[in-house]
NUZAKOL-195252 format. One record per residue: residue in one letter; x, y, z of N, C-alpha, C in turn. Coordinates in Angstrom, 3 decimals, decimal comma. Layout:
N
ATOM   rest        n_X        n_Y        n_Z       ca_X       ca_Y       ca_Z        c_X        c_Y        c_Z
ATOM      A          X          Y          Z          X          Y          Z          X          Y          Z
...
This chain:
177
ATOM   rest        n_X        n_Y        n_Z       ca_X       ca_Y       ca_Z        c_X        c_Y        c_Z
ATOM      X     96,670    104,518     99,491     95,855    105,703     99,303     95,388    105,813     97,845
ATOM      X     96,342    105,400     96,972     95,362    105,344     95,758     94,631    104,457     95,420
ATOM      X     94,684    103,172     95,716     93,493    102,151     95,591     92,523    102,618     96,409
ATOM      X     92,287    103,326     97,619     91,165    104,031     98,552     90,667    105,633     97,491
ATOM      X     91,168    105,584     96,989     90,649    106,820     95,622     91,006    108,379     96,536
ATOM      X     92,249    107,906     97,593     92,178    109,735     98,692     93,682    110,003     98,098
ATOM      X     94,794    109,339     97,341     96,098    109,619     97,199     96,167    111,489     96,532
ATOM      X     95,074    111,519     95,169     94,923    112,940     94,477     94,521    113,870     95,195
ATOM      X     94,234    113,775     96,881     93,823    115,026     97,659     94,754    115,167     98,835
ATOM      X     95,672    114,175     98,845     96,517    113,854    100,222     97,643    114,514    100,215
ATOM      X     98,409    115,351    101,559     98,965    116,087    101,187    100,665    115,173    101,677
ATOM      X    101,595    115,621    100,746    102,765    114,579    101,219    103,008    114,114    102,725
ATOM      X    102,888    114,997    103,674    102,561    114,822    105,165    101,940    113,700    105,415
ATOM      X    100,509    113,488    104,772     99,423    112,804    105,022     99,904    111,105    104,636
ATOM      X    100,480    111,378    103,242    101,404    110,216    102,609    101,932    109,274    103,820
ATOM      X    103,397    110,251    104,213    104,063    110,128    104,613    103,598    109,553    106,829
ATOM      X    102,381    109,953    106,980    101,833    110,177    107,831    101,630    108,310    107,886
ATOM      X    100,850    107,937    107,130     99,857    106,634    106,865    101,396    105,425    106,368
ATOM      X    102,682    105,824    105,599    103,265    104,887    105,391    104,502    105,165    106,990
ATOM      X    104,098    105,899    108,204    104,807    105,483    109,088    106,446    105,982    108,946
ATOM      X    106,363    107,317    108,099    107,639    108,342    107,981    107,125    109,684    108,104
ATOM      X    108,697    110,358    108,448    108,155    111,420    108,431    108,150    112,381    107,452
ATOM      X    107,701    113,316    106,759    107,650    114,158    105,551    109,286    114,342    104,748
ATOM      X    109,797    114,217    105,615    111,226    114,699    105,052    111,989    113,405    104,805
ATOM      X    111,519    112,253    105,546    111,877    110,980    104,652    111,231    111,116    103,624
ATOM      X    110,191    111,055    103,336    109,707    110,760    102,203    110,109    111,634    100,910
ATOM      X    110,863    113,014    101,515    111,366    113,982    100,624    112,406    113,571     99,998
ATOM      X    113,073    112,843    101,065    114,981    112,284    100,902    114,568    111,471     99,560
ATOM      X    113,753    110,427     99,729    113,429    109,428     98,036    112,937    110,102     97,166
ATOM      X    112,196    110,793     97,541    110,996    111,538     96,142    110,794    112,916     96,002
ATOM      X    111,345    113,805     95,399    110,746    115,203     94,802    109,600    115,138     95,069
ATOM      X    108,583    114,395     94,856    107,632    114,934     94,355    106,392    113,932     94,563
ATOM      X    105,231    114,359     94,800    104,074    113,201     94,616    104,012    112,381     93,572
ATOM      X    104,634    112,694     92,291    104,035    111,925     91,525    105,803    111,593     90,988
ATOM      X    106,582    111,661     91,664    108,139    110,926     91,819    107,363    109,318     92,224
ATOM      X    106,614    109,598     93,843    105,926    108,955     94,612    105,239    107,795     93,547
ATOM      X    104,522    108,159     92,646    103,318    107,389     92,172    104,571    106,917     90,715
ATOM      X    105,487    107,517     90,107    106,003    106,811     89,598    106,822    105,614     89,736
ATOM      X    107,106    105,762     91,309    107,977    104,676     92,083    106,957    103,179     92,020
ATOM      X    105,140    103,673     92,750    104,398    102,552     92,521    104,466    102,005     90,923
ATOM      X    104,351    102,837     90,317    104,220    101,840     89,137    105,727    101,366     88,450
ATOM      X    106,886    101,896     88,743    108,237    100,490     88,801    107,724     99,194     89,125
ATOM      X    107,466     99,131     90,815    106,328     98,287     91,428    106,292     97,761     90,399
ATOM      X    104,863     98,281     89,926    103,827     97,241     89,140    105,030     96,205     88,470
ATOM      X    105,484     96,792     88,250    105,981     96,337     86,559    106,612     94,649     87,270
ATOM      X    107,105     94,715     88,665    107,868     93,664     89,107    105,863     92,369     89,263
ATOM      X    105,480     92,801     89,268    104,209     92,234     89,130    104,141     90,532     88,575
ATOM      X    103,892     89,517     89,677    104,133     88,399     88,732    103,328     87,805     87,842
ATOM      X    102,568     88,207     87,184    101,042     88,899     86,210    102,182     89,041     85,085
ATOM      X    102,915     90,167     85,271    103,334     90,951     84,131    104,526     90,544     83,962
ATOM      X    105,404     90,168     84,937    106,827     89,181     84,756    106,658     88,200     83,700
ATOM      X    105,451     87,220     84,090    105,382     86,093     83,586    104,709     86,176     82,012
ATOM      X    103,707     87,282     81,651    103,329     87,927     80,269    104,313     88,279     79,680
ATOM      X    105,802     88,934     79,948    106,705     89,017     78,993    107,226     87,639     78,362
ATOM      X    107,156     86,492     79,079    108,039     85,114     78,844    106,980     84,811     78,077
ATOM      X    105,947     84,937     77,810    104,836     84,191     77,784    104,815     84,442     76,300
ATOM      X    104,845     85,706     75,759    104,536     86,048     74,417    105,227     85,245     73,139
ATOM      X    106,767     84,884     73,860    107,286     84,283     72,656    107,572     83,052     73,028
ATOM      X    106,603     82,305     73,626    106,515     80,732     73,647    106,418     79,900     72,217
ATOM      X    106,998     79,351     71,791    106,941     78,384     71,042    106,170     78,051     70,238
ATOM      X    104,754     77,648     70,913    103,707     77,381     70,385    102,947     78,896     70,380
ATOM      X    102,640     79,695     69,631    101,675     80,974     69,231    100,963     81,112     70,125
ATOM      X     99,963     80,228     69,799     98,482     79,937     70,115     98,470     79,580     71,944
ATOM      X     99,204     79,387     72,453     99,999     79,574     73,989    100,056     80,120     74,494
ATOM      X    100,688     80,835     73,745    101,781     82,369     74,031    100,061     83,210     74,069
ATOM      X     98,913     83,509     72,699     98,245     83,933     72,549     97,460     83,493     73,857
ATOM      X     96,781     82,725     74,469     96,069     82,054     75,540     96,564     82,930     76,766
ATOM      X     97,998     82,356     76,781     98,410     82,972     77,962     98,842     84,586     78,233
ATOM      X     99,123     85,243     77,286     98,694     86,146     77,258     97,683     87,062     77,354
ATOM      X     96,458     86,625     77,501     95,607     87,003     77,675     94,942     86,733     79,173
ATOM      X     95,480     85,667     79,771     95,240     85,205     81,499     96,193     86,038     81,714
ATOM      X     97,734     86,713     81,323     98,085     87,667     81,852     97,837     89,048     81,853
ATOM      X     97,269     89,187     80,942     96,505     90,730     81,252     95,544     90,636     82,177
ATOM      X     94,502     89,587     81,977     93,740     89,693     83,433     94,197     89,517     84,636
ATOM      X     94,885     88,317     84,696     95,767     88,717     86,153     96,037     90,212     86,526
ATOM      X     96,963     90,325     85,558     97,467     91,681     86,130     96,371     92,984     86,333
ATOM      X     95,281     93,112     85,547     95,014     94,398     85,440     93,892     93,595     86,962
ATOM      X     93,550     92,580     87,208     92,674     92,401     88,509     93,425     92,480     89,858
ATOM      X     94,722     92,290     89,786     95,193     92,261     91,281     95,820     93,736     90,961
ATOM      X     96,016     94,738     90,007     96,385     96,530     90,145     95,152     96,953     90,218
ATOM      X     94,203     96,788     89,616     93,126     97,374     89,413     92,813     98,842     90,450
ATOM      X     92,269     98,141     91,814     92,244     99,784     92,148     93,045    100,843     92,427
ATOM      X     94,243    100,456     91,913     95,462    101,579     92,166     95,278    102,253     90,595
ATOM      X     95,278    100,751     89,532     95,018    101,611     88,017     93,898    102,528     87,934
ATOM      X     92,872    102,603     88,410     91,266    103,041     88,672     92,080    104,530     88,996
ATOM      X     92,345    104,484     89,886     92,549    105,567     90,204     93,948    106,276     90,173
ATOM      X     94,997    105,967     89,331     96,064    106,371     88,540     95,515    106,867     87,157
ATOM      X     95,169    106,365     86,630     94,154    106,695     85,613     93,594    108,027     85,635
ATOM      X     92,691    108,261     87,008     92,119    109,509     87,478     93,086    110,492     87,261
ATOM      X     93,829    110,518     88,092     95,362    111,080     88,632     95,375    111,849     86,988
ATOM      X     95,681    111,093     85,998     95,999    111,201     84,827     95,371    112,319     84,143
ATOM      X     93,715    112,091     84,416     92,488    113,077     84,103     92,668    114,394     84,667
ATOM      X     93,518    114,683     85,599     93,388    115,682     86,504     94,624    116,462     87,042
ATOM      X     96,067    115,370     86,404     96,989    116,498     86,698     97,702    115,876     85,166
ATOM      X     97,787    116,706     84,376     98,938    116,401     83,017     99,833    116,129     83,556
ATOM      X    100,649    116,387     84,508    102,032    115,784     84,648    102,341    114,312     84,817
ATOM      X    100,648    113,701     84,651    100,933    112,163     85,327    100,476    111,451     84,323
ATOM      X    100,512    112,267     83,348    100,006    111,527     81,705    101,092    110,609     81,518
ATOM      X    102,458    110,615     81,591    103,682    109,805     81,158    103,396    109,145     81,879
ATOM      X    103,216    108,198     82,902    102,982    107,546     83,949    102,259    106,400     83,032
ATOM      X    100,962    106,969     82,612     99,926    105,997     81,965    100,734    105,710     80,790
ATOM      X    101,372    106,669     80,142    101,772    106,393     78,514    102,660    105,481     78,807
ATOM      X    104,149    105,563     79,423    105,047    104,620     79,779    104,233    103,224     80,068
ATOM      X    103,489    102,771     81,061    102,686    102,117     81,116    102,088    100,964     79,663
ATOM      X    101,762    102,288     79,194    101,181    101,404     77,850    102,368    101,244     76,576
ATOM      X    103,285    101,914     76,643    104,207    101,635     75,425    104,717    100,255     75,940
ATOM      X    104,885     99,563     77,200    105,513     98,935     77,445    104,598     97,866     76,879
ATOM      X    102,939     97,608     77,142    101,862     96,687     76,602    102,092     96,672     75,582
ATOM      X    102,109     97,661     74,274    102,748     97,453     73,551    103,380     97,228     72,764
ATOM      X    104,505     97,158     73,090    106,096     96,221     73,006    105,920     95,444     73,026
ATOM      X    105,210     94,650     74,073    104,799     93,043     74,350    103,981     92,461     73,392
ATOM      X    103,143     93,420     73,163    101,781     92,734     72,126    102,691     92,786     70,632
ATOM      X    103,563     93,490     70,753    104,564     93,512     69,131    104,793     92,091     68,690
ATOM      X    105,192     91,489     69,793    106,291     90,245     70,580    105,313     89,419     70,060
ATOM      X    103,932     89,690     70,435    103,392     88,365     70,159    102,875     88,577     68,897
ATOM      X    102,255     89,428     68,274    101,701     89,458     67,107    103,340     89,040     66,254
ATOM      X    104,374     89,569     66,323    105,215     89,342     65,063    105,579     87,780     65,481
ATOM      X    105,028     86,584     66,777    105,144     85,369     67,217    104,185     84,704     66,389
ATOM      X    103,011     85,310     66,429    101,440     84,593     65,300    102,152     84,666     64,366
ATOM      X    102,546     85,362     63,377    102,705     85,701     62,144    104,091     84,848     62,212
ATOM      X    105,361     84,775     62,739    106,140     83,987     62,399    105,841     82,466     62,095
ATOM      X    105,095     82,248     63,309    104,960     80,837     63,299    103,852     80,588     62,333
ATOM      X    103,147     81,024     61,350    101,813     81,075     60,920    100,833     80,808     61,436
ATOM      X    100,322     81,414     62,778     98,914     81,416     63,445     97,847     82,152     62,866
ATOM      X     98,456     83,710     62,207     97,639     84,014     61,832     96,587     84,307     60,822
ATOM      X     95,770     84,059     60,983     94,330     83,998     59,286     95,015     84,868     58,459
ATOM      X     95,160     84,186     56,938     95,363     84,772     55,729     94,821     85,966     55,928
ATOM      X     94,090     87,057     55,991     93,442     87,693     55,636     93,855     89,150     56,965
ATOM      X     94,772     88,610     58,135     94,810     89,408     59,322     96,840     89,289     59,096
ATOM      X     96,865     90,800     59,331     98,357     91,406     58,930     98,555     91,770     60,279
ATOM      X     99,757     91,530     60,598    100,698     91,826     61,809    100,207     93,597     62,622
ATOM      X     99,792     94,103     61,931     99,572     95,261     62,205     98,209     95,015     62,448
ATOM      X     97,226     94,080     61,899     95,727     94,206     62,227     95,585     93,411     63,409
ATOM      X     96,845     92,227     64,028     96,615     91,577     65,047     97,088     92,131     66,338
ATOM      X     98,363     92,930     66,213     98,816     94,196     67,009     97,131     95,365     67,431
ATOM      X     96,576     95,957     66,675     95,417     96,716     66,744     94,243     95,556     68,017
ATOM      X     94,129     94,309     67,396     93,394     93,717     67,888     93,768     93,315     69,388
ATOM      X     94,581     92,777     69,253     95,755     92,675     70,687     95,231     93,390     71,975
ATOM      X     95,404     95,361     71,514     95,627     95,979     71,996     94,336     96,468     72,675
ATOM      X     93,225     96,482     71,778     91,700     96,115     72,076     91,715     94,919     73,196
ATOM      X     91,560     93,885     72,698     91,195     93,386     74,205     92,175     92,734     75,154
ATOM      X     93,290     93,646     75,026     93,850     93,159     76,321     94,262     94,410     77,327
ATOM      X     93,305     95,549     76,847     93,095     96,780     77,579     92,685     96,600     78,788
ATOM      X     93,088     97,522     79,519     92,284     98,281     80,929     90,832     98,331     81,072
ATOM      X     90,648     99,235     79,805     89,466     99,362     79,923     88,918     98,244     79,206
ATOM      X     89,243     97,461     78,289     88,086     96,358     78,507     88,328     95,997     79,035
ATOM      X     88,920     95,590     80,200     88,686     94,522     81,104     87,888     95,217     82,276
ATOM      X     87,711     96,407     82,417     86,983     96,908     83,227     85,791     97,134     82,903
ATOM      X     85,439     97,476     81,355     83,868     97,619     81,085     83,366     95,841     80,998
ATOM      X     83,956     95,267     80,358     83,581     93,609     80,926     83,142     93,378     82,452
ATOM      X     84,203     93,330     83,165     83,986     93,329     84,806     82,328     94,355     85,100
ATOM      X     82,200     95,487     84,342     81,212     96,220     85,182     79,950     95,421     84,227
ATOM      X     79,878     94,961     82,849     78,898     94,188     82,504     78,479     92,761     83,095
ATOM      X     79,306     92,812     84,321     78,725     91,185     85,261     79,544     89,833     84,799
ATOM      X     80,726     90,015     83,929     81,450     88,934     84,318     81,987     88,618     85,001
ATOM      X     82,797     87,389     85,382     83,808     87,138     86,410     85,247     87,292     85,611
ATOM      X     86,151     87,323     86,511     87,574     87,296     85,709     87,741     85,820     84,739
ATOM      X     86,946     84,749     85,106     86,805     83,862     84,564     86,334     83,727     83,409
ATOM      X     85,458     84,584     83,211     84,439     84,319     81,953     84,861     85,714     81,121
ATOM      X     85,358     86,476     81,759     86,417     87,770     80,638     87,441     87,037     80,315
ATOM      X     88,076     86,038     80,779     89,264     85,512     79,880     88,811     84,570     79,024
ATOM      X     87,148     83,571     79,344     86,725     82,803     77,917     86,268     83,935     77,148
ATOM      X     85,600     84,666     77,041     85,472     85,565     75,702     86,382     86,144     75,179
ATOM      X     87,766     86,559     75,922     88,855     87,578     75,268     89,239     86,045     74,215
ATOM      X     89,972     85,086     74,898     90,211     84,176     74,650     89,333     83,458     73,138
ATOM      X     88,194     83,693     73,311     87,219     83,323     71,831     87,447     84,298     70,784
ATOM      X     87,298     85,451     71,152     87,160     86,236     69,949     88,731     86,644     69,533
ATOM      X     89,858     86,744     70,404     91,118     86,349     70,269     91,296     85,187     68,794
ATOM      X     90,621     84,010     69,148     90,542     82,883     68,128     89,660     82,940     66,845
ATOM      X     88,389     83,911     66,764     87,777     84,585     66,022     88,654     85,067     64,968
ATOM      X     89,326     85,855     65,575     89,845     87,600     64,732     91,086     87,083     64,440
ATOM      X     91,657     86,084     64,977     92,981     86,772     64,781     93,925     84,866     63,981
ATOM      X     93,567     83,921     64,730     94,226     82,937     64,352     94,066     81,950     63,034
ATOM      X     94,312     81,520     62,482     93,907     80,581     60,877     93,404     79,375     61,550
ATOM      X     91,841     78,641     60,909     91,714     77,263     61,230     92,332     76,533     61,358
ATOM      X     92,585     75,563     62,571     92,844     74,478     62,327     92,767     73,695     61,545
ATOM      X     93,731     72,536     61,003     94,375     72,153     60,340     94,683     72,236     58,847
């Protein structure tokens, strides 16, 4: 129901109606609708998109870790997408589901910490770009929303991960050799 954009008008009944319980099961697990929508996004988190983006950050090689990190944000934010689309909403429209998104993103991050203080250990990154300016950058394009205003400017998931991926190497890494 929230990837169909009807979860913010549905009444727990209705929930409970469509996942094949009855209201008072669904009471026994969850207080609350948005108990409900915090349970999906635990979910997410088991996501093998986002499993595999935590291992990924402190690979060995930076510039790896940096690559692949960035096929894991697209993974992930393309196979959540219309549940995020419209969790997101959720967000716009009831404050109580603001922590939902924030938790969400402290956890991105954490991760992007992982890898920016990974560039900078290993020296990936350009003289001139500080752990804190590659963290900022990070966080830019390995957003939601860019990957969604990309997607609505006519790329494919393919060709949003060669540009994140370029200007990633732009902004943030020291020339080769």
């Amino acid at each position: 129901m929230l990837a169909e954009g009807t979860f913010h008008e549905a009444t727990v009944e209705q929930v409970a109606d469509r996942a094949g319980f009855s209201r008072a099961t669904v009471y026994q697990h969850f207080a609350s609708r948005l108990e409900l929508v915090d349970s999906v996004c635990d979910v997410m988190g088991l996501n093998p998109a986002l499993v595999q983006l935590r291992k990924d950050v402190v690979l060995p090689d930076a510039g790896i870790a940096l690559e692949r990190t960035i096929a894991g944000s697209i993974a992930f934010w393309a196979s959540e997408s219309p549940v995020l689309v419209q969790l997101y909403g959720v967000v716009a429209v009831d404050p109580a589901a603001k922590g939902l998104v924030e938790r969400q993103r402290r956890d991105r991050r954490s991760e992007l910490v992982r890898l920016a203080d990974n560039l900078a250990r290993s020296g990936r990154l350009a003289p001139d770009v500080t752990k804190r300016d590659a963290l900022v950058t990070l966080l830019l394009l390995t957003s939601f929303e860019t990957y969604c205003e990309l997607r609505e400017a006519g790329l494919s998931d393919r060709q949003v991960f060669t540009f994140l991926k370029q200007r990633a190497g732009r902004e943030l890494l020291a020339p080769a050799g």
